[in-house]
Every structure is written in C-alpha cells, then in structure tokens.
N, CA, C and O atoms as a Tripos MOL2 file, in Angstrom:
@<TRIPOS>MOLECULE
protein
  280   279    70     0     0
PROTEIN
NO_CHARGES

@<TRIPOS>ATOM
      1 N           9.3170   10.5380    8.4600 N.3       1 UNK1
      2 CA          8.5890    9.3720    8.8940 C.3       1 UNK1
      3 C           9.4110    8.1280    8.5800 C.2       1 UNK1
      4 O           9.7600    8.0940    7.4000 O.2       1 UNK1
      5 N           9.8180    7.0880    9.3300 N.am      2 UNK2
      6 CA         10.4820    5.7140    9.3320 C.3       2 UNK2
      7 C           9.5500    4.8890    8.1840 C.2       2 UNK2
      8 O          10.0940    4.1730    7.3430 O.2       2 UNK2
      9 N           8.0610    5.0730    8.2470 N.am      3 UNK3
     10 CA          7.3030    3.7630    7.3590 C.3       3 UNK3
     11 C           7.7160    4.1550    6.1630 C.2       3 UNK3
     12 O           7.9590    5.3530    6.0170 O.2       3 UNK3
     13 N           7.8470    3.4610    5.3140 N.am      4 UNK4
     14 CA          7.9290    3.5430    3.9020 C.3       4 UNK4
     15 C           7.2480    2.6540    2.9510 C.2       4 UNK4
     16 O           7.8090    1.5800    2.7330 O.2       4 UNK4
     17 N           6.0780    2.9140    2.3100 N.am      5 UNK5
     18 CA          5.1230    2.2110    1.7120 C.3       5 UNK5
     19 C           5.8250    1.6910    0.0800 C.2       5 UNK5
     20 O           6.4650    2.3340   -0.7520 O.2       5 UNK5
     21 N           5.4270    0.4490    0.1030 N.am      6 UNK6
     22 CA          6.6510   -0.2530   -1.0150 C.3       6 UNK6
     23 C           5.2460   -0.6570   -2.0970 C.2       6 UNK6
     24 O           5.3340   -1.6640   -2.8000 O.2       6 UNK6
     25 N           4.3620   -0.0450   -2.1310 N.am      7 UNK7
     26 CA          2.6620   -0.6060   -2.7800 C.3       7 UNK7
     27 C           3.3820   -0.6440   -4.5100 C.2       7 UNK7
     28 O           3.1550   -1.6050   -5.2460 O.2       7 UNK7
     29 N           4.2500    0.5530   -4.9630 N.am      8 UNK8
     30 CA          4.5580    0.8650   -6.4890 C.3       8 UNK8
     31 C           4.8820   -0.5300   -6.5410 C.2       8 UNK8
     32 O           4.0890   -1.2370   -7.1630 O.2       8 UNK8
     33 N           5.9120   -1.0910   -6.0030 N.am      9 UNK9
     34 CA          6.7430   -2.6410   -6.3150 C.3       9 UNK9
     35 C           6.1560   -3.4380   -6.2770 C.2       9 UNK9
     36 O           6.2680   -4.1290   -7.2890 O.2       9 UNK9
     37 N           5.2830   -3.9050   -5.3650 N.am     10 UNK10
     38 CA          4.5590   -4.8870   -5.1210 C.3      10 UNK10
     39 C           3.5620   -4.6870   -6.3130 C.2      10 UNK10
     40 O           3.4900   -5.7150   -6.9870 O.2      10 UNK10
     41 N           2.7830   -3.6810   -6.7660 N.am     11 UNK11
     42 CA          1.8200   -3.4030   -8.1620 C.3      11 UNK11
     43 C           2.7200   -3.8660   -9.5270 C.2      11 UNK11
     44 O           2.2840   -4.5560  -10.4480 O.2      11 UNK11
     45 N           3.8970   -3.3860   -9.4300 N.am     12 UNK12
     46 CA          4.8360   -3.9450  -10.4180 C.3      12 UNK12
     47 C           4.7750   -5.0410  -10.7700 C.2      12 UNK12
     48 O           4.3760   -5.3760  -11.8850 O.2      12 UNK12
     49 N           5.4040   -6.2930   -9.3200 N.am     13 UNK13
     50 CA          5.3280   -7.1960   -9.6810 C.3      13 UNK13
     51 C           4.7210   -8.0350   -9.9780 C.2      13 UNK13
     52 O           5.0890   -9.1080  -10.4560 O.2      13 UNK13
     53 N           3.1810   -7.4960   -9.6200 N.am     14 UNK14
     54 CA          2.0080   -8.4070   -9.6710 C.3      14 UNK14
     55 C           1.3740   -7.6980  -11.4070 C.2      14 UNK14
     56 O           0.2640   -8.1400  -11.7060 O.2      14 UNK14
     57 N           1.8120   -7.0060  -12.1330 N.am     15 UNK15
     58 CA          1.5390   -6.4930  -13.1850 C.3      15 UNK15
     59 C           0.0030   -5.9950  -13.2240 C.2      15 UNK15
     60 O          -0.9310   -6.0980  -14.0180 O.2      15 UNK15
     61 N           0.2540   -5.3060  -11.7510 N.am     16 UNK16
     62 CA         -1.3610   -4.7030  -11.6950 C.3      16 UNK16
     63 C          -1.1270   -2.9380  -11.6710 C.2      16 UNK16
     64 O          -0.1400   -2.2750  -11.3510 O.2      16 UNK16
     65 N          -2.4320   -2.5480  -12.1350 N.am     17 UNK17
     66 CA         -2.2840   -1.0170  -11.9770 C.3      17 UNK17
     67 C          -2.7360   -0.7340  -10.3640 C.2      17 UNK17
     68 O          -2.8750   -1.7510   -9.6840 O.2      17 UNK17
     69 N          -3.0060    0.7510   -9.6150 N.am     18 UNK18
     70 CA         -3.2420    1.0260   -8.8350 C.3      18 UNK18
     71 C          -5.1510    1.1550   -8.9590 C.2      18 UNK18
     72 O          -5.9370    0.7010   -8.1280 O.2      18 UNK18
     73 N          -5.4660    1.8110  -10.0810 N.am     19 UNK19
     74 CA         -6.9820    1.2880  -10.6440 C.3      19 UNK19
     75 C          -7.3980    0.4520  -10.1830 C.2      19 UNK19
     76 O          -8.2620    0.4680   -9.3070 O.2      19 UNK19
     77 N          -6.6510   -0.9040  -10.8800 N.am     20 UNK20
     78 CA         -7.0970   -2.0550  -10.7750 C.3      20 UNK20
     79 C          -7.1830   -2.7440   -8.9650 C.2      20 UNK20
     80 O          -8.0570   -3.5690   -8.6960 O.2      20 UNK20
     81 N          -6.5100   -2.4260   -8.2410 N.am     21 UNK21
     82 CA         -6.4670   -2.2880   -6.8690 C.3      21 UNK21
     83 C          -7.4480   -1.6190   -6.3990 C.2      21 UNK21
     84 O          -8.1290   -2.2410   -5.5840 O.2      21 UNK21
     85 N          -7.7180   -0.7190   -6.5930 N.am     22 UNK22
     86 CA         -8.7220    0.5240   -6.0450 C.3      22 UNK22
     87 C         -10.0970   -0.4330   -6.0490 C.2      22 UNK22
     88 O         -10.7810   -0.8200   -5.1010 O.2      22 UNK22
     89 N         -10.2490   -0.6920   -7.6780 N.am     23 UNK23
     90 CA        -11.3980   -1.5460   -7.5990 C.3      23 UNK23
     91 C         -11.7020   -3.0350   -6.8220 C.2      23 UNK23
     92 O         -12.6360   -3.2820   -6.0590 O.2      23 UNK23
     93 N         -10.8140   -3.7720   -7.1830 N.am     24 UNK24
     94 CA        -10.6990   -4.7080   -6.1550 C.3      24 UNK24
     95 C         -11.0720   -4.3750   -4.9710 C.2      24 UNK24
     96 O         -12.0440   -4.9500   -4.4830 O.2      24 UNK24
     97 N         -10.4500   -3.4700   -4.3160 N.am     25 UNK25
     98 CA        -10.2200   -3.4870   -2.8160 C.3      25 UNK25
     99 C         -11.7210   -2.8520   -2.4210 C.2      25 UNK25
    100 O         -12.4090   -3.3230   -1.5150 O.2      25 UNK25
    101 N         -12.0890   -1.7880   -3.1880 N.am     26 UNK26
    102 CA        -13.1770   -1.3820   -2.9670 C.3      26 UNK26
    103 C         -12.3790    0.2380   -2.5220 C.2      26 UNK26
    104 O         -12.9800    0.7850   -1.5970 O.2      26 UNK26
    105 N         -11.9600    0.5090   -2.7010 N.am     27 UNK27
    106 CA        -11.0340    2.0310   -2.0880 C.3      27 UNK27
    107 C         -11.2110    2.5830   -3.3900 C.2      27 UNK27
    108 O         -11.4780    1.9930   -4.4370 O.2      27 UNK27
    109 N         -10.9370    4.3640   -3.0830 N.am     28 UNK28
    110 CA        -10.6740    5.3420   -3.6630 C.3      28 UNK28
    111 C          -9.6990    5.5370   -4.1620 C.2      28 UNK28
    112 O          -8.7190    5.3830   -3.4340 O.2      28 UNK28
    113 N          -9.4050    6.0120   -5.7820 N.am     29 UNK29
    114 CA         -8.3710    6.0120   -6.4350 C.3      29 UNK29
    115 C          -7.5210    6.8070   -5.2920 C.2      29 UNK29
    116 O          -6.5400    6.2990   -4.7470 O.2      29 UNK29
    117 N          -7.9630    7.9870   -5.0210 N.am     30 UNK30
    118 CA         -7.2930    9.3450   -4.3870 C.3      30 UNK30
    119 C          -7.1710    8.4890   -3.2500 C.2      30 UNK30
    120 O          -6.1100    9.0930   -3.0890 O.2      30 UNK30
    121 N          -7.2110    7.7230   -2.3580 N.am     31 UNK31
    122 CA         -7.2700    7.6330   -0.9400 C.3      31 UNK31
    123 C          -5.7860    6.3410   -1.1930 C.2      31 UNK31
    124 O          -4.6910    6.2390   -0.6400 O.2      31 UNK31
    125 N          -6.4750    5.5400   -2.2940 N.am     32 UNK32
    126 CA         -4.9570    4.4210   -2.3820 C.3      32 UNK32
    127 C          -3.7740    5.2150   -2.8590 C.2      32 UNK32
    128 O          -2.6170    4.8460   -2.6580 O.2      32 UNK32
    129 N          -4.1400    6.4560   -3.5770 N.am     33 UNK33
    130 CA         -2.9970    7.3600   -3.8790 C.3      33 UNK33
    131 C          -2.0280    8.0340   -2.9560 C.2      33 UNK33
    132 O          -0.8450    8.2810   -3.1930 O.2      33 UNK33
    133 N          -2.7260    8.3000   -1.8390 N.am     34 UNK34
    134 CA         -2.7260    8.9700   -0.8190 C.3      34 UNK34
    135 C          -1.3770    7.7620    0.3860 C.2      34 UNK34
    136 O          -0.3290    8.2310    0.8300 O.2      34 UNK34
    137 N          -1.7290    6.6280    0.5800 N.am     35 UNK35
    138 CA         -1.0710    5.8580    0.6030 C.3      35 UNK35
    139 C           0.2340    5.0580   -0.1140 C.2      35 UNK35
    140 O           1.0670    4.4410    0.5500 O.2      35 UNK35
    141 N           0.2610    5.1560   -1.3170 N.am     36 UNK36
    142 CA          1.1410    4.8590   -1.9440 C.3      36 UNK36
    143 C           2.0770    6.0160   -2.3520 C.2      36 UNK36
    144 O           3.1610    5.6810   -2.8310 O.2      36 UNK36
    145 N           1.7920    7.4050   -2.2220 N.am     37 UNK37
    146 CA          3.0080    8.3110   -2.0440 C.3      37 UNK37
    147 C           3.5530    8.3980   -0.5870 C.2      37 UNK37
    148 O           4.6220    8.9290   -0.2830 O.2      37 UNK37
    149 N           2.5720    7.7340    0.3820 N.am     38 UNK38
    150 CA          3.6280    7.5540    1.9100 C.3      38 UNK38
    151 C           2.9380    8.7230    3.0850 C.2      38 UNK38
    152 O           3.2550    8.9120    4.2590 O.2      38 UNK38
    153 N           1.7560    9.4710    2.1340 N.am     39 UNK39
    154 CA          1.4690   10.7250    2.3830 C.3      39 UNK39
    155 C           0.0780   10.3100    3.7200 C.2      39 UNK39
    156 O          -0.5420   11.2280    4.2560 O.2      39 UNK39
    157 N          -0.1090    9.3030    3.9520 N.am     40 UNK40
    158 CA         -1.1120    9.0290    4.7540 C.3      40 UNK40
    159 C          -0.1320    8.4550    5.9290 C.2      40 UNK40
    160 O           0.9470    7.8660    5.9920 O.2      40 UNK40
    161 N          -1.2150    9.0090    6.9050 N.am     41 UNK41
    162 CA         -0.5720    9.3100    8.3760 C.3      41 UNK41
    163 C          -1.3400    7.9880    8.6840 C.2      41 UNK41
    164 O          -0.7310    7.8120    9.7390 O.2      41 UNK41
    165 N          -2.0430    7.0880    8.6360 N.am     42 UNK42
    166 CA         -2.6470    6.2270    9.3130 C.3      42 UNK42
    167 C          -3.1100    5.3270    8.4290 C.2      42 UNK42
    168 O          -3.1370    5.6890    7.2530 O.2      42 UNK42
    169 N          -3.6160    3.8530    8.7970 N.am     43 UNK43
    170 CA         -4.2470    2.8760    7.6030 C.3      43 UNK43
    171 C          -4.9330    2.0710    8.3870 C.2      43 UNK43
    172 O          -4.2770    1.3160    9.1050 O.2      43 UNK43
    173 N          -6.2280    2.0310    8.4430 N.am     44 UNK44
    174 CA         -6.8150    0.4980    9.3460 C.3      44 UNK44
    175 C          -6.7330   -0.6650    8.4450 C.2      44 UNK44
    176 O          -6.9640   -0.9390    7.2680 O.2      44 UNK44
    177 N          -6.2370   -1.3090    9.6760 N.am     45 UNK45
    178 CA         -6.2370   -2.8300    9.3180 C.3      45 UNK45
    179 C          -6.9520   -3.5530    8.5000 C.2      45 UNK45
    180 O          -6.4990   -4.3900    7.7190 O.2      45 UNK45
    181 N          -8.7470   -3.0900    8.7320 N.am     46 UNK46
    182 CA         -9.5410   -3.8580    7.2220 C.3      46 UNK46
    183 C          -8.9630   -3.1120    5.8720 C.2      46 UNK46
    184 O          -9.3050   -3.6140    4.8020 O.2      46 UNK46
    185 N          -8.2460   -2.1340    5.8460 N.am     47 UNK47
    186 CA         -7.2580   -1.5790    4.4860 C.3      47 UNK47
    187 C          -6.3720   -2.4650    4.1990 C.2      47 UNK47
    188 O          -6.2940   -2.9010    3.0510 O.2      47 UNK47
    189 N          -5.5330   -2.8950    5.2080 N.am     48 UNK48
    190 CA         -4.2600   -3.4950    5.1210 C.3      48 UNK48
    191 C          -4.6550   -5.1350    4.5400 C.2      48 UNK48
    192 O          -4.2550   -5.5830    3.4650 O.2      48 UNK48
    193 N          -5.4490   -5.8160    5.4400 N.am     49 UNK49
    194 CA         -5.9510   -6.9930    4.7810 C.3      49 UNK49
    195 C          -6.7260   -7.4050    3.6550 C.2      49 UNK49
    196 O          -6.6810   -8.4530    3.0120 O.2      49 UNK49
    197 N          -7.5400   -6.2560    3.5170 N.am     50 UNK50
    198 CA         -8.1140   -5.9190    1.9350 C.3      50 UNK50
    199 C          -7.0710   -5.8160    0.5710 C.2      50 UNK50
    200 O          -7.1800   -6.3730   -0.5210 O.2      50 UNK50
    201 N          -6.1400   -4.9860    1.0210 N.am     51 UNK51
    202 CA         -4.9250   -4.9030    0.2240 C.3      51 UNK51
    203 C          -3.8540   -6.1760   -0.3620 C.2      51 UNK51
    204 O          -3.3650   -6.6560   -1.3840 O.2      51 UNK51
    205 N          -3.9140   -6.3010    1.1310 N.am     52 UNK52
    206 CA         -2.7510   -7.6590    1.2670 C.3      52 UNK52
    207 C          -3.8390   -8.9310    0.6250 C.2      52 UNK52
    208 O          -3.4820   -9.6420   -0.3140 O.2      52 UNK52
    209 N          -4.5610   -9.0060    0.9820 N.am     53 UNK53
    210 CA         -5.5550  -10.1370   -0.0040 C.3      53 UNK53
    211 C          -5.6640  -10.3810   -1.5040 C.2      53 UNK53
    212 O          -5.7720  -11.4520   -2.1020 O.2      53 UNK53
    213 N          -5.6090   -9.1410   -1.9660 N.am     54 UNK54
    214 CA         -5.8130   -8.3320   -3.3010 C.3      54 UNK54
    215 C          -4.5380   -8.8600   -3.9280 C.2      54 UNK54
    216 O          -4.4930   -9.5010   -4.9780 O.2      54 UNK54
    217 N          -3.5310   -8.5290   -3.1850 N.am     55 UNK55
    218 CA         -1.9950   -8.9870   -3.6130 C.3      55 UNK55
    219 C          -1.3350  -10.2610   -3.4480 C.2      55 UNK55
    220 O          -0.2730  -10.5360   -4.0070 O.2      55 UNK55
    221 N          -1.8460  -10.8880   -2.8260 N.am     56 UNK56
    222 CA         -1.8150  -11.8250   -1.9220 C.3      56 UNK56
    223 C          -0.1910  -12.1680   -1.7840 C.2      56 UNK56
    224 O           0.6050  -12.9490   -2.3030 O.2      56 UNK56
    225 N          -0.1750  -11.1520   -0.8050 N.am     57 UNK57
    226 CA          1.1960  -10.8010    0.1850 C.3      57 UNK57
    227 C           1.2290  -10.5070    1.5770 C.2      57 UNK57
    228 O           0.1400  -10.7490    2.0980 O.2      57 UNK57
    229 N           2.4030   -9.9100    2.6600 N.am     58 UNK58
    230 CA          2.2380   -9.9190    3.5430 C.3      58 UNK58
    231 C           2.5060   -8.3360    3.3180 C.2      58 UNK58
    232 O           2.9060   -7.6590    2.3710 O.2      58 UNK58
    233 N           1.8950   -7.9500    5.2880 N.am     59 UNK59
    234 CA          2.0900   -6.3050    5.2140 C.3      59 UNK59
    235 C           3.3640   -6.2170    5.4710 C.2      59 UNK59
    236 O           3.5710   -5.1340    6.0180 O.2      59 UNK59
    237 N           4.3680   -6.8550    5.3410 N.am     60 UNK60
    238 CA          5.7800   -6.3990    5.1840 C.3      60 UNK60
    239 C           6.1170   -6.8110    3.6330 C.2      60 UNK60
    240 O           7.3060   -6.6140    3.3790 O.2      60 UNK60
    241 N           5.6990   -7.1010    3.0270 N.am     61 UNK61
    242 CA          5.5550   -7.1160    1.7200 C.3      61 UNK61
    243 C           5.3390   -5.3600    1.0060 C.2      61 UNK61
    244 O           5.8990   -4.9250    0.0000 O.2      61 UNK61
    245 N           4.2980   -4.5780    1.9640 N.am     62 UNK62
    246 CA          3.9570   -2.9970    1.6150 C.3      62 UNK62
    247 C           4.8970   -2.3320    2.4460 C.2      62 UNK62
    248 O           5.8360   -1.6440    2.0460 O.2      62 UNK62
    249 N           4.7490   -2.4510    3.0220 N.am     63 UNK63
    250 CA          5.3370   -1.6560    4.3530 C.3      63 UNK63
    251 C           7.2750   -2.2050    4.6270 C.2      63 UNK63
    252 O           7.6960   -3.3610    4.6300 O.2      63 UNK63
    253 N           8.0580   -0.9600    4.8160 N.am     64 UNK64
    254 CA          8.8940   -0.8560    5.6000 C.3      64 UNK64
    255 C           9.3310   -0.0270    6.3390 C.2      64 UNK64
    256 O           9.0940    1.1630    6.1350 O.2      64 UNK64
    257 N          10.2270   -0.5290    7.5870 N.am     65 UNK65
    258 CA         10.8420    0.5220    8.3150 C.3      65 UNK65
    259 C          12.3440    1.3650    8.1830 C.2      65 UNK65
    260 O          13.4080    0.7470    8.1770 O.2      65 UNK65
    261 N          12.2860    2.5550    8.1010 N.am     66 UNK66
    262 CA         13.5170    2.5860    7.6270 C.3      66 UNK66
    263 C          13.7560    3.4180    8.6230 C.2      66 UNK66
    264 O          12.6950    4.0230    8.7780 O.2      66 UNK66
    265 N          14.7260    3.9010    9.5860 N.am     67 UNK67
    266 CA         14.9040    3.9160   10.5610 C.3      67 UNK67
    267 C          15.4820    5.6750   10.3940 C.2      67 UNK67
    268 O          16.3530    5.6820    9.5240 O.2      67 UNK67
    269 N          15.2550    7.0750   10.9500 N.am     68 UNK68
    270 CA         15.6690    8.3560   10.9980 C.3      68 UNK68
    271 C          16.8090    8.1650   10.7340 C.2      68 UNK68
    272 O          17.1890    7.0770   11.1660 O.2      68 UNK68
    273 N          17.9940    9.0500    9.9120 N.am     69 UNK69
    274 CA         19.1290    9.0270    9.6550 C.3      69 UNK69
    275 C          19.2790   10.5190   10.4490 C.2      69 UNK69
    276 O          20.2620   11.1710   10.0950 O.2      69 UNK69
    277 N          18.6230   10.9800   11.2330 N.am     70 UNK70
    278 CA         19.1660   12.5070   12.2250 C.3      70 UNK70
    279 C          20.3580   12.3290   13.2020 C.2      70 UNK70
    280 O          20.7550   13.2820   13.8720 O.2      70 UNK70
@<TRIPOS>BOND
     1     1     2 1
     2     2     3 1
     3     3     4 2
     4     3     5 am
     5     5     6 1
     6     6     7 1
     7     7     8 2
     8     7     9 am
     9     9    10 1
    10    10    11 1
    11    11    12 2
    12    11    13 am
    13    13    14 1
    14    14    15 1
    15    15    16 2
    16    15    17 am
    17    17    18 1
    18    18    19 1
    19    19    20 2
    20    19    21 am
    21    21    22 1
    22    22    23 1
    23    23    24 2
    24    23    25 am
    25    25    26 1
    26    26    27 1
    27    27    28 2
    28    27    29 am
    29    29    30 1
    30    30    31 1
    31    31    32 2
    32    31    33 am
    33    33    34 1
    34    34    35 1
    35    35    36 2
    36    35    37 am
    37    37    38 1
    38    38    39 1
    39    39    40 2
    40    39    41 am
    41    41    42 1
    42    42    43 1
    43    43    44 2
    44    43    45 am
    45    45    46 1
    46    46    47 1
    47    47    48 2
    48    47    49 am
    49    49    50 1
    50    50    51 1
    51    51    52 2
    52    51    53 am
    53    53    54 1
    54    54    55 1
    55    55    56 2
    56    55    57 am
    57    57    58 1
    58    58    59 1
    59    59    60 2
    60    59    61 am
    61    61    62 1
    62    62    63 1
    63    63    64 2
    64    63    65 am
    65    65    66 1
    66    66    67 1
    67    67    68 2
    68    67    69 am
    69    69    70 1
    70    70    71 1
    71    71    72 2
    72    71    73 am
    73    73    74 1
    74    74    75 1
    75    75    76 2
    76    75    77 am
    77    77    78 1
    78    78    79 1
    79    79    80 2
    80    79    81 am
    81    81    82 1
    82    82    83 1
    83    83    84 2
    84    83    85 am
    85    85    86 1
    86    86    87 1
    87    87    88 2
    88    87    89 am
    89    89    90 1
    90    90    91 1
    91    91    92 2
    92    91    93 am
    93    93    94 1
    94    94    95 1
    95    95    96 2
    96    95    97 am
    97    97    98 1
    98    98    99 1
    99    99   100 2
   100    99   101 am
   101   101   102 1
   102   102   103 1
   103   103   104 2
   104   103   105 am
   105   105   106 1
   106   106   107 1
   107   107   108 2
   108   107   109 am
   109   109   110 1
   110   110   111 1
   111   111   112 2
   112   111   113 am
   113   113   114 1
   114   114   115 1
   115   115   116 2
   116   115   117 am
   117   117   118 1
   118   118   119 1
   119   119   120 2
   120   119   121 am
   121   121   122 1
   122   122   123 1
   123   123   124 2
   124   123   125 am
   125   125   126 1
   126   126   127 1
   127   127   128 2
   128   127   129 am
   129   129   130 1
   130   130   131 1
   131   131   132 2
   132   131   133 am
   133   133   134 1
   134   134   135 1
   135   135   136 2
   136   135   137 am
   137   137   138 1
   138   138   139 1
   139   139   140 2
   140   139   141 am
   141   141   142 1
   142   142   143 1
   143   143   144 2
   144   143   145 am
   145   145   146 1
   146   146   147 1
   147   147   148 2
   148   147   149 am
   149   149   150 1
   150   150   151 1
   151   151   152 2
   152   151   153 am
   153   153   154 1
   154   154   155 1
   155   155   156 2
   156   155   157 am
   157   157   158 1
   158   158   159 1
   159   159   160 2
   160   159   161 am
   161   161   162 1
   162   162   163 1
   163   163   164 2
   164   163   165 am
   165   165   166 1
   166   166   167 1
   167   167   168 2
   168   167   169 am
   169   169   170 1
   170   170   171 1
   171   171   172 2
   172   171   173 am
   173   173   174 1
   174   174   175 1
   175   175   176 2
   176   175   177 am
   177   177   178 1
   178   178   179 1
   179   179   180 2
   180   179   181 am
   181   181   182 1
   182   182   183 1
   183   183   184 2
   184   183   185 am
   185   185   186 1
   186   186   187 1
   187   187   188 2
   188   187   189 am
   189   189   190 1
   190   190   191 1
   191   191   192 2
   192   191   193 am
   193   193   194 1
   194   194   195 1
   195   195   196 2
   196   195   197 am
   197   197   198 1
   198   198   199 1
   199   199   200 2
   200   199   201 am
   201   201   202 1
   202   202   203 1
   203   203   204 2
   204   203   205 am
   205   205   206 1
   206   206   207 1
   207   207   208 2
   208   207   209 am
   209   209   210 1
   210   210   211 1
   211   211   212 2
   212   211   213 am
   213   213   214 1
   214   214   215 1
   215   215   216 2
   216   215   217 am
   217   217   218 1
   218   218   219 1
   219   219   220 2
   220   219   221 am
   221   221   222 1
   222   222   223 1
   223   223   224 2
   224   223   225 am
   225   225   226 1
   226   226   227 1
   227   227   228 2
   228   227   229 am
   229   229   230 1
   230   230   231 1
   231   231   232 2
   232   231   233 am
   233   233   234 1
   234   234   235 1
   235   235   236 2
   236   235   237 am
   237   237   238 1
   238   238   239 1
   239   239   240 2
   240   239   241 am
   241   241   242 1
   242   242   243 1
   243   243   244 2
   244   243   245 am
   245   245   246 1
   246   246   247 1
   247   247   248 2
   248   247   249 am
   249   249   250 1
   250   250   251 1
   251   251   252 2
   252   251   253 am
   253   253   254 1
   254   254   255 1
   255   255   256 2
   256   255   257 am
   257   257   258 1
   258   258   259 1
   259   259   260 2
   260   259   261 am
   261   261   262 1
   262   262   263 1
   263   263   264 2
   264   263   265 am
   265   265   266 1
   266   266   267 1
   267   267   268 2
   268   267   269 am
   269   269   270 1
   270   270   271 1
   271   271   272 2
   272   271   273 am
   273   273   274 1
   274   274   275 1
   275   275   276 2
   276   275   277 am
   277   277   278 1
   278   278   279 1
   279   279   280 2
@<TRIPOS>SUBSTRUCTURE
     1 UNK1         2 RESIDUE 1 A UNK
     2 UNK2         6 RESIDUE 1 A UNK
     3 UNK3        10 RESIDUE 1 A UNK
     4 UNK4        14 RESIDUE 1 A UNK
     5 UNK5        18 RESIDUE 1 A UNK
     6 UNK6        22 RESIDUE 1 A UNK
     7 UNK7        26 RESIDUE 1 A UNK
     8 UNK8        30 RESIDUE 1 A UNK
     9 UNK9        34 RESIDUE 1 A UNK
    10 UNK10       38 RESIDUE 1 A UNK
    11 UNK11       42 RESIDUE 1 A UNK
    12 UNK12       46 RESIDUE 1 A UNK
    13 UNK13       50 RESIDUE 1 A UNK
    14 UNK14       54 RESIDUE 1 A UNK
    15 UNK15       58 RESIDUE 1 A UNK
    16 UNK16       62 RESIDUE 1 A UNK
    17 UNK17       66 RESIDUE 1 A UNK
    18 UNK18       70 RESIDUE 1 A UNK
    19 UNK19       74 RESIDUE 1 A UNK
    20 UNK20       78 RESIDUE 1 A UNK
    21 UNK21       82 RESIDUE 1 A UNK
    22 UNK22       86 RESIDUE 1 A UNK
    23 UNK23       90 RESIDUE 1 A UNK
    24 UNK24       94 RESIDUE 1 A UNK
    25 UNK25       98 RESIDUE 1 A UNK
    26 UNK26      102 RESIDUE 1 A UNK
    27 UNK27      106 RESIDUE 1 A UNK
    28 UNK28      110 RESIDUE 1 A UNK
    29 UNK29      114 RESIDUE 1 A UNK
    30 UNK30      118 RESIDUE 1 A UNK
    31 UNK31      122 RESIDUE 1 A UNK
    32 UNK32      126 RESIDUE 1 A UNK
    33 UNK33      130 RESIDUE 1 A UNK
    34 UNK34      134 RESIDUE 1 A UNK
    35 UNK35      138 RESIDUE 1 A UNK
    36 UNK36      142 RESIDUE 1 A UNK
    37 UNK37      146 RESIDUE 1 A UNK
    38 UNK38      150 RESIDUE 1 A UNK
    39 UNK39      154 RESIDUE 1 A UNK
    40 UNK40      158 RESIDUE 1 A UNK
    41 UNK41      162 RESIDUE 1 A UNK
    42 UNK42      166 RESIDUE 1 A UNK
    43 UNK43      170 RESIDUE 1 A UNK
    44 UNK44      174 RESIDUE 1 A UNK
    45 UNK45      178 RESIDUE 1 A UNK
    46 UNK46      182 RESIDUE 1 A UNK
    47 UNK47      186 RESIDUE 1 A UNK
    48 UNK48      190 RESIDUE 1 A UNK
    49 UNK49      194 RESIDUE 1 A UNK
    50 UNK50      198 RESIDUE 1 A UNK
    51 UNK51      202 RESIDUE 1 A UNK
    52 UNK52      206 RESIDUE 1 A UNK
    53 UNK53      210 RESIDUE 1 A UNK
    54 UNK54      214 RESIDUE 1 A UNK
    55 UNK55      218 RESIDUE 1 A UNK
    56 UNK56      222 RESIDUE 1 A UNK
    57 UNK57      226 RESIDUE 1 A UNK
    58 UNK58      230 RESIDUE 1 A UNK
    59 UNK59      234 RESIDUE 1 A UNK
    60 UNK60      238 RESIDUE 1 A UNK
    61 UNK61      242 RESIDUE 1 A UNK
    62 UNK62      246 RESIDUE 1 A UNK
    63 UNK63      250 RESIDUE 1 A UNK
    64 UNK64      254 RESIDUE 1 A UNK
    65 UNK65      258 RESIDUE 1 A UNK
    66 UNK66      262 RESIDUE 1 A UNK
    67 UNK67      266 RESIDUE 1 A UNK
    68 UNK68      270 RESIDUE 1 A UNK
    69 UNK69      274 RESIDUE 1 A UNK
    70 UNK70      278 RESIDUE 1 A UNK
C-alpha cells in the first residue's frame, strides 16, 4: 500500500498517548490502533477531522504517500 500513516510522530510530538486520542476523539482504542499500524483499508473523513482537530494538524501531517518501489 503507498499510504503511510505517520499518527506515532505526530502523538510524539504533541506528547500525547494514543489513549489519550482515543478519548478525545471519541474512537476505539483497537480501531485507532488499527489505523496507526497502517492496517486499515479505509478512514472517513469525520475520523480524519476528528483526529486532525484533536492534533491540531493537517491530514498530511498523518498521512503520506510513498509511492510502490516494484
């Protein structure tokens, strides 16, 4: 998969846990987990802005593309 979810860094730098996100955002430990290993195939947008609010960053702030090396 090209996306590559950057959520660990961005939690880093904001010296927040993923917990502490979960609650905020209103999400599931397992479901933000699920996302932050890269392992989720899909994310709606009220996720993404919930998130990005929480952090108060942009979704290229989480998200990158990294392009197939095949």
């Amino acid at each position: 998969m090209a996306i590559r979810v950057k959520l660990d860094e961005v939690l880093y730098d904001r010296r927040m846990t993923l917990s502490q996100l979960a609650e905020q955002v209103d999400i599931t430990l397992a479901n933000l987990s699920v996302l932050k290993t890269g392992k989720a195939r899909a994310m709606r947008f009220s996720t993404l802005d919930a998130i990005c609010e929480a952090l108060g960053c942009q979704p290229g702030d989480i998200l990158r593309f990294v392009p197939d090396t095949d």
